[in-house]
C-alpha positions as semicolon CSV with decimal commas, in nm:
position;residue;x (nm);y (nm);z (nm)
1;X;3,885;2,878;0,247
2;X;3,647;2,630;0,075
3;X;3,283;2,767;-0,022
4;X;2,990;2,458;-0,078
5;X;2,728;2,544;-0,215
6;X;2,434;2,291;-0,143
7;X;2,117;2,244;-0,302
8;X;1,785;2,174;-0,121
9;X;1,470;2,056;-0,205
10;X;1,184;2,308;-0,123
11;X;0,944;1,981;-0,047
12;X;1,149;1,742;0,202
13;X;1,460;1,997;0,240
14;X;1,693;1,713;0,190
15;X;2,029;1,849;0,051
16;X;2,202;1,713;-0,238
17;X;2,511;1,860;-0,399
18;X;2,399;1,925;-0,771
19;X;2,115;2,152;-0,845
20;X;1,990;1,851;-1,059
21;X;1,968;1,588;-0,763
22;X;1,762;1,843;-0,574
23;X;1,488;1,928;-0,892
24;X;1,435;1,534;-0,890
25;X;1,385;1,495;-0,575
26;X;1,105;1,795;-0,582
27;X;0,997;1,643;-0,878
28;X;0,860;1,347;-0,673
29;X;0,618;1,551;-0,531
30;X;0,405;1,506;-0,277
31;X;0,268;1,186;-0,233
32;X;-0,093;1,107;-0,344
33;X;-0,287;0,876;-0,081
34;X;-0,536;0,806;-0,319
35;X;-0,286;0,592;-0,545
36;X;-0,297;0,290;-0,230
37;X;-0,696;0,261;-0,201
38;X;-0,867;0,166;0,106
39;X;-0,931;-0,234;-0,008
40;X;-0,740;-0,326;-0,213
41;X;-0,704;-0,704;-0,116
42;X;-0,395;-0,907;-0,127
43;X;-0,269;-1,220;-0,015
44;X;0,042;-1,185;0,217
45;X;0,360;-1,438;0,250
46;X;0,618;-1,430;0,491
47;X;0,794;-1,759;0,503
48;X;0,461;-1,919;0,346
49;X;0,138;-1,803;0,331
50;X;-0,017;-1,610;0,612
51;X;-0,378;-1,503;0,493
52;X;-0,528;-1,220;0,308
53;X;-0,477;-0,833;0,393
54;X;-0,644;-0,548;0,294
55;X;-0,515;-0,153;0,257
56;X;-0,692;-0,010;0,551
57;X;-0,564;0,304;0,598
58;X;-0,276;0,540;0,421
59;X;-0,145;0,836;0,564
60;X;0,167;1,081;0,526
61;X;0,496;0,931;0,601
62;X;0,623;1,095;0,863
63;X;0,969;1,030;0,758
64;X;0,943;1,171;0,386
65;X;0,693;1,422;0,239
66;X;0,772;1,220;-0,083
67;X;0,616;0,844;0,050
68;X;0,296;0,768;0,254
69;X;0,248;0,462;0,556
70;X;-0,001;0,247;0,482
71;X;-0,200;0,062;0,809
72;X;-0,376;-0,298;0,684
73;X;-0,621;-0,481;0,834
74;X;-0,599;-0,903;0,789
75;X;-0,796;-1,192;0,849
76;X;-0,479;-1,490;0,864
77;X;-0,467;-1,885;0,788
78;X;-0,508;-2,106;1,069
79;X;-0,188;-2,111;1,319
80;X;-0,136;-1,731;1,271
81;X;-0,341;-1,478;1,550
82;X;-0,661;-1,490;1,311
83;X;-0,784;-1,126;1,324
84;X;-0,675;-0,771;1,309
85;X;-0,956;-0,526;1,165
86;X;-1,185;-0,235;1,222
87;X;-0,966;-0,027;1,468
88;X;-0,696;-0,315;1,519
89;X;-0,456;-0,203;1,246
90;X;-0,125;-0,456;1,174
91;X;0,191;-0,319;1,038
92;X;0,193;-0,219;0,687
93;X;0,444;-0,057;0,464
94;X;0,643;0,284;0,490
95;X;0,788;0,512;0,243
96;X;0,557;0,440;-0,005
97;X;0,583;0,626;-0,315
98;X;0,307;0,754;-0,574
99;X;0,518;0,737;-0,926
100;X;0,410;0,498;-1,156
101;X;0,712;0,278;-1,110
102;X;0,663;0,279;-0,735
103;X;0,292;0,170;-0,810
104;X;0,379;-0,083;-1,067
105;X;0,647;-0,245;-0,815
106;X;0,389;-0,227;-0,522
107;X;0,133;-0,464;-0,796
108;X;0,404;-0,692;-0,870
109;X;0,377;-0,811;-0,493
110;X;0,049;-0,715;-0,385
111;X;-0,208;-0,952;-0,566
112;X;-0,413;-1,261;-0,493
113;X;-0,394;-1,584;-0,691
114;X;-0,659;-1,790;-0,858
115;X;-0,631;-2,021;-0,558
116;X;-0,640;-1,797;-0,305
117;X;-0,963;-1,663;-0,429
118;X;-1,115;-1,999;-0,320
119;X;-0,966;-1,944;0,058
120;X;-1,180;-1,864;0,394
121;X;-0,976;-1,622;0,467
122;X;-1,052;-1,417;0,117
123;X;-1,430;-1,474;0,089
124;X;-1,420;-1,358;0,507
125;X;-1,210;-1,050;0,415
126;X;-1,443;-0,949;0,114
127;X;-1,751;-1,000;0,318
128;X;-1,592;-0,754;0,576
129;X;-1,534;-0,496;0,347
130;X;-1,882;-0,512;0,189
131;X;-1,989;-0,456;0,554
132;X;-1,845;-0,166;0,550
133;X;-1,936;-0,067;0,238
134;X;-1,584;-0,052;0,073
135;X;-1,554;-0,180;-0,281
136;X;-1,286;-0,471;-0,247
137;X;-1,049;-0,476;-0,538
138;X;-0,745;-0,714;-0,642
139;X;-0,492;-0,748;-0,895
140;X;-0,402;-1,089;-1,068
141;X;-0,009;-1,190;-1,060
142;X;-0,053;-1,041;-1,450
143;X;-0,129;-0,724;-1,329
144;X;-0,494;-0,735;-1,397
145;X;-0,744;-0,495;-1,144
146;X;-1,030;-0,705;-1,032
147;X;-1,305;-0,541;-0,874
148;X;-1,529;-0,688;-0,648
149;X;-1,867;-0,576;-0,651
150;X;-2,090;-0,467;-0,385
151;X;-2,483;-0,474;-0,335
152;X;-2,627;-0,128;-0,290
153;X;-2,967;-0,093;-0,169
């Protein structure tokens, strides 16, 4: 007879065989929604450039206690459906973690480019979110937060 002995974590109850594996996975935590705020702008490629997309939404994952889904809204370049905003959410990301690493990496291919600035489909995006009141924020290819800022009567 053979006896395992697995190890669990108490957030996601994934099993791992070392006692170790299983503290780092707790010690991920639970993810933190507010790390991915609503607007934070970005300019989205796939195969070239599509248009600008926003953070429009992020809730649990409902794969792993550890990550969170985030829902965007977009305004796209011409040849690409053009809109998908207030309750017409596109795709988005899954599994997103909170750590800084996971944060940092997320920066590295989330920003918007000098150029880009200078686009329709930025200065429309921005102009949406100050509709809605929602402070519209960007980070530079260098990592640098740039925060749009919004009349308040």
């Amino acid at each position: 007879m053979t006896t395992v002995i697995k190890y669990e974590c108490d957030l996601c109850h994934q099993k791992y065989n070392s006692a170790e594996a299983a503290l780092i996975c707790e010690g991920r935590g639970v993810a933190d929604s507010s790390a991915y705020p609503i607007g934070w702008v970005f300019e989205y490629h796939h195969n070239g450039y599509v248009g600008v997309f926003c953070i429009a939404e992020v809730t649990p994952s409902q794969m792993d206690i550890h990550g969170l889904d985030i829902s965007l809204w977009a305004i796209r370049a011409p040849g690409f459906p053009k809109y998908s905003l207030d309750e017409n959410l596109c795709g988005g990301t899954s599994y997103n973690k909170t750590d800084p690493e996971s944060i940092a990496h997320f920066i590295k291919w989330h920003y918007i480019t000098e150029e880009k600035t200078h686009t329709p489909e930025f200065k429309e995006m921005i102009d949406y979110l100050k509709s809605k009141d929602i402070a519209p924020f960007y980070y530079t290819p260098d990592g640098i937060k740039k925060t749009i800022k919004t009349p308040h009567p």
